[in-house]
N, C-alpha and C positions, 0 to 999 in steps of 0.2 A: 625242820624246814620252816622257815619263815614263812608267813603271809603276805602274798602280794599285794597292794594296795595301789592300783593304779590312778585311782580319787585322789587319792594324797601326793602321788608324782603329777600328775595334771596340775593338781594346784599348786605344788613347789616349782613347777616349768612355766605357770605362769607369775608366780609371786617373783622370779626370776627377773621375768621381762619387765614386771613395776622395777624393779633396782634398777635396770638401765633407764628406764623412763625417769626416775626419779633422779637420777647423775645427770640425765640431758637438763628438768628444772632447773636443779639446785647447779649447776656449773653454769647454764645461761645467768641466772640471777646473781650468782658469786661474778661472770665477770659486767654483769649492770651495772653491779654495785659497789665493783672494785676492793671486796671485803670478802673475801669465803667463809671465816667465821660469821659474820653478820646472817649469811644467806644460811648457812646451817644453823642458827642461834632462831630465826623467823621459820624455817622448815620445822625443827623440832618443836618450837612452841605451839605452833599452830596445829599440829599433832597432840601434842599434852591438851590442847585448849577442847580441840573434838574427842578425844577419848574420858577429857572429865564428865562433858555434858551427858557423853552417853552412860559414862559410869553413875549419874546419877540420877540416870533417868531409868534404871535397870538394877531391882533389887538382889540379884543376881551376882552381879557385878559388885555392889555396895557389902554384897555377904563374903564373897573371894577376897575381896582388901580387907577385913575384917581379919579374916580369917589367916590370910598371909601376915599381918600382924602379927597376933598371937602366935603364930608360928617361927616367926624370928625373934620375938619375945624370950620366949621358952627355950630357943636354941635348937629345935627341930629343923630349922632349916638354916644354914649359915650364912650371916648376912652376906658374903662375899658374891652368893649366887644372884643379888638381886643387881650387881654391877652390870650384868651383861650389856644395858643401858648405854653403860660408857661407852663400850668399845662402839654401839651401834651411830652414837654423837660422834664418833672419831672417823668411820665412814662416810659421815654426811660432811663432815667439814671438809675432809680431802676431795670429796663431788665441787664441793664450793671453791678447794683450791685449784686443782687442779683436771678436773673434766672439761670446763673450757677451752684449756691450752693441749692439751692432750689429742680431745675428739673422745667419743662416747666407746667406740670398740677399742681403742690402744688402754682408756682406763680402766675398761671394764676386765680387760682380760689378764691385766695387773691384780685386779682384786680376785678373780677367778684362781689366779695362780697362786695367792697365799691362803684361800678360802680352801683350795681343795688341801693343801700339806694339812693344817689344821684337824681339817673330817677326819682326813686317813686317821691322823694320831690318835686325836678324841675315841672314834667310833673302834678302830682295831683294840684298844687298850682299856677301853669302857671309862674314860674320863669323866670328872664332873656328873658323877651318879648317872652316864646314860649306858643303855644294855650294849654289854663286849659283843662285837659283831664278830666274826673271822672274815679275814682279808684272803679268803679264796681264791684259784687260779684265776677262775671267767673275773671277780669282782678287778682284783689286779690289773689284768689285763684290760677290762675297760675303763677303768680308773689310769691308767698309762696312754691309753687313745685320747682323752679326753685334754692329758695334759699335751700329749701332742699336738694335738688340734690348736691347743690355746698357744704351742711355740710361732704355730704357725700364722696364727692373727697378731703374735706382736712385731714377726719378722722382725725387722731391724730400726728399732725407732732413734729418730733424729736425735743427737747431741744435747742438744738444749732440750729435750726432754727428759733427759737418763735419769736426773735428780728425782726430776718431779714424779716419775714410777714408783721410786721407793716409796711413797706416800700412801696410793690403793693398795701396791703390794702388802704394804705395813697393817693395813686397815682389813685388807683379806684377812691374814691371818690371827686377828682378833672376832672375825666371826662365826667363827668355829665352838669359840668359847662363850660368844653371845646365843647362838641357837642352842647350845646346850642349858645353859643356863635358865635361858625365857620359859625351856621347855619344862626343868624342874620346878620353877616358879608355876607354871600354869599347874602343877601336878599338886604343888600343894596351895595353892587359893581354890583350885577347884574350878578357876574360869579364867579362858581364854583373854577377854577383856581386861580382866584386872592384872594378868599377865602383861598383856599389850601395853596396859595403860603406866604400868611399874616400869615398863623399858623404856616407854617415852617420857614418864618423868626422870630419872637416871640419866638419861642423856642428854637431856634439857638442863641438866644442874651441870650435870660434865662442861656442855658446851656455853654456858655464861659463868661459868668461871674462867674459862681460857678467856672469854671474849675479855672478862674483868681484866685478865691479866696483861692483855694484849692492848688494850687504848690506850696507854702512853705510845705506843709504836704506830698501829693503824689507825686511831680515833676512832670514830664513828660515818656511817654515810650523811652524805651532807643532802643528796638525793635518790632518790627512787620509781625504778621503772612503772609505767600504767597498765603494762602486760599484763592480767590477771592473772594468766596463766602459770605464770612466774614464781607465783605466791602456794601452788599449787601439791609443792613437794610436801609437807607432811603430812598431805590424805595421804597419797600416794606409800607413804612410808606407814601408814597404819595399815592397812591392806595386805602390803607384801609382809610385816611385822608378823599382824595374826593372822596367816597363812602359817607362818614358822611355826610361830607359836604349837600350832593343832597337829601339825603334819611330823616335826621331828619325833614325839616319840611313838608316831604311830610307821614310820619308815629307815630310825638313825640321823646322825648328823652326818655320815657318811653320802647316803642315798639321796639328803638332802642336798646336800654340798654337789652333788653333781647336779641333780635336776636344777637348782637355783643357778647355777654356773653355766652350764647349757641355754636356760631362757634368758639368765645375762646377755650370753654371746649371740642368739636368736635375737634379742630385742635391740643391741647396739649396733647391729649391721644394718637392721631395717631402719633404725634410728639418723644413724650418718648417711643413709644411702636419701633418705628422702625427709629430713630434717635434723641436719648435722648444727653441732653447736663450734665449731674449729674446722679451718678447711685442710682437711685429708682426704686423700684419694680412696677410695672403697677397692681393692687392687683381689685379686682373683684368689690369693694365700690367703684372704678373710673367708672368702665363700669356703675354700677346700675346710678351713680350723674348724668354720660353724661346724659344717658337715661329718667330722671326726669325731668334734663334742659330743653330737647327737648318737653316734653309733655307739660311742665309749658310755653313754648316758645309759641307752640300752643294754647294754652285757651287764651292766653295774646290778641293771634292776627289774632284769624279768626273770631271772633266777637267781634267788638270793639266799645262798649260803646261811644256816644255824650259827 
């Protein structure tokens, strides 16, 4: 029998609610700026820019990047794993593209929805060096409430947005393969920060090369909003980051994958309900999904199957 860790589900239901927090920033500033790359290109950097200072303000930190070095030097660790960066840059540009047009709960639950098929796979099959879970009856069974819950917050979303879904859905299901990844990186730097700080460089190169590639099509902004707040997403994205970072291999990407998904869908109702970024109706099929996520959240992870 596994170990319960309710510390590390606490802080993956809150690192949760920073992802929606962080889709409301970054989709408000993506449409300031009429760029969603631009707005994830400034989210991410500004993350890379606070995780250096600290990285070098902490000898700690400065010995983990050392160390993750030599590690992928040697072959010990395969550089493939330190990607998980990217897919975390390919998250953030889809907030920039499309969270504004959407609303904070229809995207959120879009990512929800490719985030959980992911867990399942990863966590039952023990992908990407993390421990083979068993997908037990209770874990199944609340892992299938949780997906209902989330059918039920997208109900039936309007036409001219059906496109723009595939985008978080797309971006869910590469964060399956970024918590796994960060989590083996943090295992072998030995720290959380130098893990952190490897994801948000990674994704900081991901996303200024698409930008590179994309200014003949979109240019650049000509202006920019004085919101400070605005500017705000990639604290936000180190916090929810190194929570991942600490708590997957102390719970699965499974276990993870819900509590994260769960304080998604927690954060984006309270989100559109009293500071929405798109005007959609907060409708009563949102309240019942949160409510189904949370019960499927619990069966997942107060008894948890060897």
């Amino acid at each position: 029998m596994k170990h319960f860790h309710p510390f590390y589900l606490l802080l993956s239901l809150i690192a949760g609610i920073f992802i929606a927090l962080q889709s409301r920033i970054n989709g408000g500033l993506g449409l300031a700026l009429e760029d969603g790359v631009s707005a994830a290109l400034y989210s991410f950097t500004s993350g890379t820019l606070v995780l250096g200072v600290i990285v070098l303000s902490m000898p700690s930190a400065r010995k983990g990047i050392l160390q993750l070095g030599k590690k992928l030097y040697s072959g010990e660790l395969p550089a493939w794993m330190i990607l998980g960066g990217g897919f975390g840059g390919f998250l953030v540009m889809t907030q920039g593209l499309a969270a504004g047009s959407l609303g904070i709960s229809l995207f959120t639950v879009a990512v929800v929805a490719g985030q959980g098929i992911s867990a399942i796979l990863i966590d039952t099959n023990g992908l990407f060096g993390v421990e083979k879970r068993k997908l037990n009856p209770a874990r199944l069974l609340g892992a299938i409430t949780v997906l209902v819950g989330v059918a039920l917050v997208v109900g039936e979303p309007q036409s001219k947005t059906g496109l723009l879904v595939l985008l978080p859905l797309s971006a869910g299901l590469g964060l399956g393969f970024q918590q796994a990844a960060n989590g083996m990186v943090r295992i072998s730097s030995g720290s959380a920060i130098a893990a952190t700080f490897m994801n948000f460089a990674v994704g900081t190169l991901t996303i200024l090369i698409v930008k590179v590639l994309t200014i003949p099509v979109t240019g650049v902004p000509q202006t920019y909003p004085s919101d400070i707040w605005l500017y705000a997403g990639g604290a936000v994205g180190v916090m929810f980051i190194a929570i991942q970072v600490v708590a997957v291999s102390r719970i699965g990407v499974l276990s993870l994958g819900v509590m994260l998904g769960t304080g998604q869908l927690v954060g984006s109702v309270l989100i559109d309900l009293v500071f929405p970024v798109a005007e959609r109706e907060l409708n009563l099929l949102t309240v019942y999904g949160v409510l189904l996520a949370l019960i499927g959240a619990l069966v997942v992870n107060v008894r948890r199957g060897s």
